[in-house]
N, C-alpha and C positions, 0 to 999 in steps of 0.2 A: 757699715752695711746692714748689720743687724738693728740699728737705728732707723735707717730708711725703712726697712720691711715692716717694723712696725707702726711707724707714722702711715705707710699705704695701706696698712692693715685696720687704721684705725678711721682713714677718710672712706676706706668701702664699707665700713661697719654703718658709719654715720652717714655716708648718699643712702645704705639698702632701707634706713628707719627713717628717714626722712623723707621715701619716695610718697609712702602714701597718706602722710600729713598733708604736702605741697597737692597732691592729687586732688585732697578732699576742701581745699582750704575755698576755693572756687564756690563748693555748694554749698558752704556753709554762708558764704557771702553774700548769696543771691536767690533770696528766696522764690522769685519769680520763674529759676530754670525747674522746680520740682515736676509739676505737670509735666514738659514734654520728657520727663526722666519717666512718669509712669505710662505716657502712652507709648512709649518706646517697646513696653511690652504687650506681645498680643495675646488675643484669645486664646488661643492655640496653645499657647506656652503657661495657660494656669490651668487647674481645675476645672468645671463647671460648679454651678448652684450662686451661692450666696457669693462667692469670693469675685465671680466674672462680673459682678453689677459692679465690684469697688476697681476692678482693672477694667475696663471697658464701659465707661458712662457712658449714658446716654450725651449725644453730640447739644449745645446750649442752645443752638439754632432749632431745634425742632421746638423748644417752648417760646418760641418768642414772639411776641405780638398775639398771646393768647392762643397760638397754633396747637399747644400742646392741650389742653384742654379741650379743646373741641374731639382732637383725636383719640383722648383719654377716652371718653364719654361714648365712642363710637366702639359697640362690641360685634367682632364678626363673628359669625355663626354659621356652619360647616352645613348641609344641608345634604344630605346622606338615607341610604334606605341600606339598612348592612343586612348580612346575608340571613335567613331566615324571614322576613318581612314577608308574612302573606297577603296576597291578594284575593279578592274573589270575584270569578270568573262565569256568568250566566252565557250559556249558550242560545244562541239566536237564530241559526240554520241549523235545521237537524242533520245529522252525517250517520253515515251508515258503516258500521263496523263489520267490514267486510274483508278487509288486507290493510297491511302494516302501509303507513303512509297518507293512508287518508287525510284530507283537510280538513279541519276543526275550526270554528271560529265562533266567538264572543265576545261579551263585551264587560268591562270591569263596575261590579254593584254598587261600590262603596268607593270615595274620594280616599286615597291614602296619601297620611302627611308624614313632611318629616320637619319636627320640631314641629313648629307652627306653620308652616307652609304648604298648602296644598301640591303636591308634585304628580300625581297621576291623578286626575279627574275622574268622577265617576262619568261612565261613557264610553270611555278611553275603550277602543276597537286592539282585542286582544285574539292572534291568530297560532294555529300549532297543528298539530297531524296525532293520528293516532301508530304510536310506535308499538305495539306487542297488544297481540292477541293469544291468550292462554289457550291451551286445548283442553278439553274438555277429559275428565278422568273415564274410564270401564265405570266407576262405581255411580260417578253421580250422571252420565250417560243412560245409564240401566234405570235410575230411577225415574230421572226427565223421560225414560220410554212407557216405564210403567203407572204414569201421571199422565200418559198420549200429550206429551210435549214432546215430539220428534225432533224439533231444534232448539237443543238445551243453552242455556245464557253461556257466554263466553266473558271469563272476567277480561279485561283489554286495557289497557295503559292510555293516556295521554300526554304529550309536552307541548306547553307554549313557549313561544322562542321569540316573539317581536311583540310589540307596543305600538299602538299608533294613536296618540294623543289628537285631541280635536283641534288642535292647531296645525295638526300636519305632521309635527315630528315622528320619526319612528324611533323606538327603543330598540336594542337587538339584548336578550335574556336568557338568562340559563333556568330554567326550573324545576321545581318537582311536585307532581301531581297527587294530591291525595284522593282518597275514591270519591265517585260521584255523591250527590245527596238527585235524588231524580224530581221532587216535591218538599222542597222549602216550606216551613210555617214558622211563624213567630210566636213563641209563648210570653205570656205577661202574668205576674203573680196579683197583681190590682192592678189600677187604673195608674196612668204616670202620674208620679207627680215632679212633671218636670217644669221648672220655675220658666216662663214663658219669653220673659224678658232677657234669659240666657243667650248672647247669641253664639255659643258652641251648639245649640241644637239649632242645627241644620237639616230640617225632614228630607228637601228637596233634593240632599245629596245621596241618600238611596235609591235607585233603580229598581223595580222590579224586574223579573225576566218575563217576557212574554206568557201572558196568561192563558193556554189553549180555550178554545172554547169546549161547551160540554156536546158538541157533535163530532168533536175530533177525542172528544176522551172517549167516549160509546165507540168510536170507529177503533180507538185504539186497543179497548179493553175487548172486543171482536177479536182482531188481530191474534191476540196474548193466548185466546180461550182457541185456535184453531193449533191442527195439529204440526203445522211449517208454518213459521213466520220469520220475516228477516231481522235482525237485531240492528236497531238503532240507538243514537246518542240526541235523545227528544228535545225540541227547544224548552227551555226553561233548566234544563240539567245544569245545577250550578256545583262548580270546581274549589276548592281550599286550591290556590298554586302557592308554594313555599320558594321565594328567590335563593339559588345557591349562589349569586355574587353580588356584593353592595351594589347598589346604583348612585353615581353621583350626579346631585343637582348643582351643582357650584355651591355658591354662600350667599348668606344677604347680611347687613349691617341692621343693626337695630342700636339706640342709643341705652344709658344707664333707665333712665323714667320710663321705658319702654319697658322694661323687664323688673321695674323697683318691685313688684308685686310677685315674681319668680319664685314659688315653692310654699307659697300661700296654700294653704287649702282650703276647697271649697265650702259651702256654706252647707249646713244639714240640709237633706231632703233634694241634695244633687244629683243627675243620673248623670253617669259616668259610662262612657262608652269604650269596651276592649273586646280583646280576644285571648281566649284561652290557651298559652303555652304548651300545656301539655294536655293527652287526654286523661280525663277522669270516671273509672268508671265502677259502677256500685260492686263488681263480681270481684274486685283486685284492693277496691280502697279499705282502707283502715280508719278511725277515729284518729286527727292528728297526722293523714297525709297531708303533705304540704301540697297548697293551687297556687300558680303563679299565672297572674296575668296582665296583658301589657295596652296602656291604653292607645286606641286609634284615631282618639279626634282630640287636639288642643280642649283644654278647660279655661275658659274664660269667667273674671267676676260681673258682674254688673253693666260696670263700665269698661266692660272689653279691654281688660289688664291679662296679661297671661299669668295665668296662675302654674299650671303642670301642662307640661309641652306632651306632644305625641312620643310615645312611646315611655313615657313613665310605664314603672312596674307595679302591681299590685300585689302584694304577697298573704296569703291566706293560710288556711286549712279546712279539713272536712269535718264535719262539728256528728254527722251522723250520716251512716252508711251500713247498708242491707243487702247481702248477694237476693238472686229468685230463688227460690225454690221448689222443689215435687211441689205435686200438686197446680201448679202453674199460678205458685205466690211470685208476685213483681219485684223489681228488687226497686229502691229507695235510698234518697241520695242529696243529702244539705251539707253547702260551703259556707264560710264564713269568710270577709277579706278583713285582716286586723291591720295592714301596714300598709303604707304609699312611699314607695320608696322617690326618695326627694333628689332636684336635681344633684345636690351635694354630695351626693351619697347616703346621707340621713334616712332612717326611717323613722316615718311619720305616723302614730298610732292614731288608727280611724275603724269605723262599727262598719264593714260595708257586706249586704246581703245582695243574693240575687233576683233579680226584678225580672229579668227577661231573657231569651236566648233564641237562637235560630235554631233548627236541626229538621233533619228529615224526617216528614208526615208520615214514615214508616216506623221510626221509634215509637210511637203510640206515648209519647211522653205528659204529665201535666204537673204544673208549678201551682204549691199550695199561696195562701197567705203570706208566708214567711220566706220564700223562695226556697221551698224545699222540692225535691223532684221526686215523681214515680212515676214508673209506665203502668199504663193503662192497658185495657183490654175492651175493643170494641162488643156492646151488646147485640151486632149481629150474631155474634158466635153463638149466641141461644137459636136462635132461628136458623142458622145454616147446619148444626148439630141436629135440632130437631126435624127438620124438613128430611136429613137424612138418614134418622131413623125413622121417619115416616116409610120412607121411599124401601129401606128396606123389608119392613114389615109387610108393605101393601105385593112386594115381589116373593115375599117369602109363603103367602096365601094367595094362589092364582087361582083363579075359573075352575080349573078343572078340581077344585077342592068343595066345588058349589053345583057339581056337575055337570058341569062346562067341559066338552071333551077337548077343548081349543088348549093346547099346551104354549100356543107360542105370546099368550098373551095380548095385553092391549096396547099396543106403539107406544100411547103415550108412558106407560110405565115402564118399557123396555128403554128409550130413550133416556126418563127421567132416573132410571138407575144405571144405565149407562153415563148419564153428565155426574151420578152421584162421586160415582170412583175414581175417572177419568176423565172429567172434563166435556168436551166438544170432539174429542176422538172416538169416548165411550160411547156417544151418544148415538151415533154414525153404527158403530161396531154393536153395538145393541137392538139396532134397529134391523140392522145387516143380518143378524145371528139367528134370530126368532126364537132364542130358547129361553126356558125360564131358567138353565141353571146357571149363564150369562148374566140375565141378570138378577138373579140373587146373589151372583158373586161381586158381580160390579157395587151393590146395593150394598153387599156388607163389610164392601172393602170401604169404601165411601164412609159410612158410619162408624167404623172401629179409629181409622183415620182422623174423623171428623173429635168422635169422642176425645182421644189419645193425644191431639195435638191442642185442643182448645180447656182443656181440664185436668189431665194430667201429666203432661210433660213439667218440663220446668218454665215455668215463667221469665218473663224479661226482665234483663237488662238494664238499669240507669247508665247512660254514656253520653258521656261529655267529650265531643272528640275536640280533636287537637286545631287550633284555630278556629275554634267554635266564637261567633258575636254572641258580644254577653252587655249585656245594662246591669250596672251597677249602682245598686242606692245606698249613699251615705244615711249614718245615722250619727250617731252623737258624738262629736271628735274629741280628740284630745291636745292639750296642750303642751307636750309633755313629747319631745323626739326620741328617738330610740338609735343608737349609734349602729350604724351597720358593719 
């Protein structure tokens, strides 16, 4: 008995070491079963990265008969406006800010791309309503009274919400409005020197906004000088809008040779066309704030190769910077662009200065040589200073000092010291009043004013605001990337 137990003892020892010899003996025989041993296992059941290429080949039928190459060669390209992407918006019917709601409508200045594909055309009919009207303070109220402006500026919001492309299509848009600019001007620091044969310069895709004529600015600056006028949003009034959600265009294909030239940088003496990420302004910068900014039109070379797609970044800083000060000193304000950040990520070390910029005809702004900024000061302020201490002088010696019993004066000085102080309400109120102490007071509020705000308050301001159009000219590049 105890002989049998161990002979059964000794065949289950030797089937349990023998099972998985006989198991294996099959795949060692047959080299041809290995493959469907590893597709046996799926995706799913490895890691991702490098390990999922060696479990999950590509299938052999996709290269066959040269199919895979052709598809190799074909890159898509995602065609995208992601969120922040400004537009600019010129107004075409004036509207009148009157109540929350109003209709608003424009039309878009500049072709915005993405990558290389133009997706909103300049043209493109952009509509929106005015949402909030601020009210007006006790303090700055009291002063619009004592200026005889009875209907003091209301600051007021705008949103635009739809797109209507010249094809028909409509967009529907979330956005956000930055303030108006009322008088656009373009500064240039020299003459362009843009290579002519480029064809990324595209003049034709700027719009102007309607140009008033000079019988509607005289009727408008009437308006401005009487004591009630109603507050409008003037045609030509152009918008910065900032999009709060990407827009998707689908994609388009482009082959390898189509893009072999990708991250090339352009030739010296390039103007490069962006806009300003953030604002820059002389009263807050420092030497060594960083400017970043992002281009808005593809860069093409020669032979219309894309070199840097739309929305490359530009990254800089501020090489010299001046708040204003007493006295009504300007303040002063030069950037430098040193990097082009590369589709790769790479940055690309390059000389880039500023050549040109958009901003409102109220900044009093001028671009030296060098593309350095200052504001400026119109030399009417001699003549409107003057003329007002004329006015008050001539009020402060009346007739009856020449013995002239007549105390109320001559209209026309009663008037002209009445517009000195207040405008086209003073003027009315002066004429109205017939006293000389009217208007010697009108007369020397006028000229302490006139003085005080043209000579010694503090001077302006250099501001570069936020999605400000900038032209940028390359100067001597480098060879030499810079790891981002």
């Amino acid at each position: 008995m105890v002989k049998t137990f161990l002979a059964t003892f000794i065949l289950f020892v030797l089937s349990f070491v023998a099972r998985p010899v006989l198991a294996q003996a099959p795949a060692t025989s047959r080299s041809d079963d290995r493959l469907p041993t590893v597709s046996a296992r799926t995706c799913a059941e490895t890691p991702g990265g490098k390990t999922l290429l060696f479990v999950c080949p590509v299938p052999a039928f996709l290269a066959e008969d040269g199919a895979g190459e052709s598809e190799a060669s074909a890159i898509r390209i995602v065609l995208k406006l992601p969120e922040g992407t400004a537009l600019r918006i010129a107004i075409d019917q004036r509207a009148r800010v009157a109540r929350v709601g109003e209709a608003i409508e424009g039309r878009v200045v500049e072709t915005v791309y993405a990558f290389d594909e133009a997706v909103i055309p300049a043209g493109t009919i952009a509509t929106g309503r005015v949402t909030y009207i601020a009210p007006v303070s006790k303090l700055r109220r009291a002063e619009s009274y004592a200026n005889g402006d009875f209907s003091p500026f209301h600051r007021y919001e705008v949103t635009f919400d739809r797109l209507t492309l010249p094809d028909g299509r409509t967009l529907a848009i979330d956005t956000t409005v930055s303030r108006a600019a009322s008088e656009v001007v373009h500064l240039v620091s020299k003459p362009k020197r843009v290579n002519e044969e480029d064809p990324s310069e595209e003049r034709s895709q700027q719009i102007a906004g309607p140009a008033p004529g000079k019988l509607h600015g005289l009727k408008h600056f009437l308006v401005e000088q009487s004591p009630y006028h109603p507050q409008y949003v003037e045609v030509g009034t152009r918008f910065s809008v900032s999009l709060n959600e990407e827009l998707d265009f689908g994609s388009e294909t482009q082959t390898e040779d189509q893009l072999s030239q990708l991250g090339t940088l352009p030739l010296a003496d390039s103007i490069l066309h962006a806009r300003l990420l953030l604002e820059v302004s002389s009263a807050t910068a420092t030497r060594g704030t960083p400017v970043v900014a992002e281009l808005t039109r593809p860069v093409y070379s020669a032979d219309h190769q894309l070199l840097l797609p739309s929305g490359s970044r530009l990254i800089g800083q501020v090489v010299e910077a001046r708040a204003a000060r007493r006295l009504h000193r300007n303040g002063e304000l030069r950037i430098l662009f040193e990097h082009i950040e590369m589709p790769d990520g790479n940055l690309q070390e390059v000389q880039g200065t500023l050549e040109g910029i958009e901003v409102d005809r109220s900044a009093h702004m001028k671009l030296d040589e060098e593309g350095g900024a200052r504001a400026t000061d119109s030399k009417t302020r001699y003549l409107y200073t003057g003329v007002a201490i004329a006015m008050a002088a001539v009020a402060a010696h009346p007739d009856v000092d020449r013995g002239n019993m007549d105390e109320t004066q001559d209209p026309a000085v009663r008037a002209g010291a009445g517009a000195s102080g207040f405008g086209l309400a003073g003027t009315l109120i002066g004429l109205a009043a017939r006293s000389n102490a009217v208007s010697l007071a009108f007369s020397a509020y006028g000229a302490s004013a006139s003085i005080y705000s043209n000579f010694l308050s503090r001077g302006r301001e250099v501001v570069f605001p936020k999605n400000a159009p900038l032209e940028i000219g390359l100067g001597t590049t480098h060879s030499g990337g810079v790891e981002h």
